[in-house]
C-alpha positions as CSV (number, residue, x, y, z in Angstrom):
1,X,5.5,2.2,-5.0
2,X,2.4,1.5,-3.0
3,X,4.6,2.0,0.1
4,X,6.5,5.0,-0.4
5,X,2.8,6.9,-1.5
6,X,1.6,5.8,1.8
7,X,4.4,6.3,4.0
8,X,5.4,10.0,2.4
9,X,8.5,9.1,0.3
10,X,11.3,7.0,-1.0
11,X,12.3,3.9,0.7
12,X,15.8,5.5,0.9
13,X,14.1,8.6,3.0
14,X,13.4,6.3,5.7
15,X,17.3,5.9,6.1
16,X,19.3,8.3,7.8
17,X,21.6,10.8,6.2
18,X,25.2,9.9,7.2
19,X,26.0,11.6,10.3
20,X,28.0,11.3,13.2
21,X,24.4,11.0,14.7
22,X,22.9,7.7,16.1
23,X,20.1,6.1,13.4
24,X,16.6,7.6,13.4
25,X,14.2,4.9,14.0
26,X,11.0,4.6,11.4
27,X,8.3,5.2,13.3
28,X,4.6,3.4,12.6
29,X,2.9,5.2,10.4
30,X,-1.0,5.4,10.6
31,X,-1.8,4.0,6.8
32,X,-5.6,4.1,7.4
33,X,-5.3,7.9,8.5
34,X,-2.8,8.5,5.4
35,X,-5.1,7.0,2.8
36,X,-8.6,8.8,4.6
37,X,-6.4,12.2,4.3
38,X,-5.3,11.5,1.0
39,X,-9.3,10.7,-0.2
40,X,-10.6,13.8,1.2
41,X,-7.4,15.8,-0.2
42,X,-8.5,14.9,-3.6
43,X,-12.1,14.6,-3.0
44,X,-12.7,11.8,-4.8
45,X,-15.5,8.5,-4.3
46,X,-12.9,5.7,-4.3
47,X,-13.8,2.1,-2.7
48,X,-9.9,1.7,-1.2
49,X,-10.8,0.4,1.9
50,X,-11.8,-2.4,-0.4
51,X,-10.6,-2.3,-3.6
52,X,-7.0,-2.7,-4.8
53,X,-7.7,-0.7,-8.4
54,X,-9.5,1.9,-6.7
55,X,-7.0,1.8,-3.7
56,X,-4.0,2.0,-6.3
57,X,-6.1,4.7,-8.2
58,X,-6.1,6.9,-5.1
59,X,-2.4,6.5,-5.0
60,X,-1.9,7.7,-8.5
61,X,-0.9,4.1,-9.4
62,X,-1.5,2.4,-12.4
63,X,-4.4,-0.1,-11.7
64,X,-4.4,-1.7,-14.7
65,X,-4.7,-5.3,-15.3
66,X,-1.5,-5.9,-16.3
67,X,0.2,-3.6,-13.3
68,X,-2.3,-5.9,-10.9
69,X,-0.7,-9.1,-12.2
70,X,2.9,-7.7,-11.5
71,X,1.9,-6.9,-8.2
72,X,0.4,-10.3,-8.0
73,X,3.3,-12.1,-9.1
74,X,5.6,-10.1,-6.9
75,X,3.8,-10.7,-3.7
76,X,3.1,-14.2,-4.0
77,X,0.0,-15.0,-5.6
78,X,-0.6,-18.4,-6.5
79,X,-3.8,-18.5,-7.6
80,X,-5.4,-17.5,-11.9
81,X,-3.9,-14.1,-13.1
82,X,-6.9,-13.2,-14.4
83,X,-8.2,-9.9,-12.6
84,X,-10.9,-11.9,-10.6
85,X,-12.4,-10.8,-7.7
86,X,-10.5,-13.5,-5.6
87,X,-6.7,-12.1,-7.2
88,X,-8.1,-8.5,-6.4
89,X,-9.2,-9.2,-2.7
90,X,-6.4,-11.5,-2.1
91,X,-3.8,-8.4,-3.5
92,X,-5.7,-6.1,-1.2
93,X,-5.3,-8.2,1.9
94,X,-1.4,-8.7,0.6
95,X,-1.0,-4.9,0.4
96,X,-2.5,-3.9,3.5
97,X,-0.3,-7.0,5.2
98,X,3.3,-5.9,3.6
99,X,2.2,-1.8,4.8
100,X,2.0,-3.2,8.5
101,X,5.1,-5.3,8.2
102,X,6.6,-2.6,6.7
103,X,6.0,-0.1,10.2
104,X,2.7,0.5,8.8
105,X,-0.2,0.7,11.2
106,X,-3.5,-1.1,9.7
107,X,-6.6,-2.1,12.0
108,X,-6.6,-6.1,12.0
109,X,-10.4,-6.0,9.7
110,X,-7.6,-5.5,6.7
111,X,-5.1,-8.2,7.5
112,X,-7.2,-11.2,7.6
């Protein structure tokens, strides 16, 4: 979900329609400059660039604790499911990671 907000759609709009046509390659996708237009289209304070609930509240996700350990569980996390700050950071790094292996384009400050 966190994905397709930031990319602009479905998974499946990244495939191409069947055509005779060759394949339409995904191109990167500035995910900072999504997110930055996204803030300032709906004008309001969030700490994304940070924060995994206030990144997933600017994506119109449920940030709730329960949706956070889902998330958690689903992309690996090893560590206390307990909404500390350590989970939280750790699913923001996670997040930001999966977006750039995904054709995302993140600055390195949110990958390590």
């Amino acid at each position: 979900m966190i994905k397709d907000a930031i990319f602009g759609g479905s998974a499946s709009a990244a495939e191409p329609a069947e055509s005779s046509a060759a394949p339409v390659a995904v191109s990167d996708v500035d995910v900072m400059g999504n997110l930055e237009g996204l803030a300032t289209e709906k004008g309001r304070k969030l700490n994304w660039r940070t924060s995994i609930v206030d990144l997933m509240k600017l994506l119109d996700i449920d940030s709730s604790l329960s949706n956070r350990k889902d998330l958690a569980q689903e992309l690996g996390y090893t560590g206390a499911l307990d909404g500390s700050a350590e989970m939280n950071i750790w699913l923001h790094k996670a997040v930001m990671r999966g977006l750039a292996e995904n054709g995302g384009t993140v600055p390195a400050e949110f990958l390590d």
